[in-house]
C-alpha positions in Angstrom: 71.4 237.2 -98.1 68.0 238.4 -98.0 67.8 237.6 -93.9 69.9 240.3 -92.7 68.6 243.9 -92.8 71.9 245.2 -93.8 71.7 243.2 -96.7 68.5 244.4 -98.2 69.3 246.8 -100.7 72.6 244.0 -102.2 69.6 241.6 -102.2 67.2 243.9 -104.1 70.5 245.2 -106.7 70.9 241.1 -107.1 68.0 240.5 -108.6 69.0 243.0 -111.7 73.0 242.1 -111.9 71.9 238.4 -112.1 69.3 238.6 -114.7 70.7 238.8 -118.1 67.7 240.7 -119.0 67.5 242.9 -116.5 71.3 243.9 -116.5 70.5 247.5 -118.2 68.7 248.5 -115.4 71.0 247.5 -112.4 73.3 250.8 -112.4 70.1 253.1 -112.4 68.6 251.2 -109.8 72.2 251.3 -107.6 71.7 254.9 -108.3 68.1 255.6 -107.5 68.9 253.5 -103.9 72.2 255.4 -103.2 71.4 258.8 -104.2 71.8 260.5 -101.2 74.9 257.8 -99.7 78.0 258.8 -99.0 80.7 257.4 -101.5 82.2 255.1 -99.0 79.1 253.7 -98.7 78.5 253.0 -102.0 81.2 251.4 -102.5 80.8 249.2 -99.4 77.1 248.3 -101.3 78.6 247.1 -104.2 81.5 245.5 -102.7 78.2 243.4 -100.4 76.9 242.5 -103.9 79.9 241.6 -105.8 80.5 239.0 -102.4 76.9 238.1 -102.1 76.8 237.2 -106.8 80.3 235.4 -106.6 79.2 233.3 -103.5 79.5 229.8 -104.2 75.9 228.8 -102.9 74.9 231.7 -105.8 77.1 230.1 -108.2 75.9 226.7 -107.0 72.5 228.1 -107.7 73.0 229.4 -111.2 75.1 226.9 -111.9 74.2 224.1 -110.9 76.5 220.7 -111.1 75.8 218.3 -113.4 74.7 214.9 -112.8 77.7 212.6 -113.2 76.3 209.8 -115.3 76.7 206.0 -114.1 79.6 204.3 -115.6 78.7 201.2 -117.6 
């Protein structure tokens, strides 16, 4: 996510929607980087996150599988 350019600002928002602790922050900070965007681009921003969070390499990330344990 954090390779393309156009990504930058979902990758950035990520950071505070994936972070329990953090999650109060994350709609100040959409607001204080889209400020000035049009609507439509907002929405296109958060629709880039939402994909980017339920990804499955993010999911794999955050939840990662757990090791099958050897049969006896």
């Amino acid at each position: 996510m954090e390779l393309e350019p156009e990504n930058a600002v979902a990758a950035d928002l990520a950071k505070f929607v994936i972070d329990e602790r953090l999650n109060g922050l994350a709609s100040g900070h959409l607001e204080d980087w889209t400020s000035d965007w049009s609507p439509l681009e907002r929405i296109e921003i958060r629709n880039r996150l939402a994909a980017a969070v339920q990804s499955r390499e993010v999911d794999i990330i955050l939840r990662p599988p757990r090791p099958s344990r050897p049969l006896k």
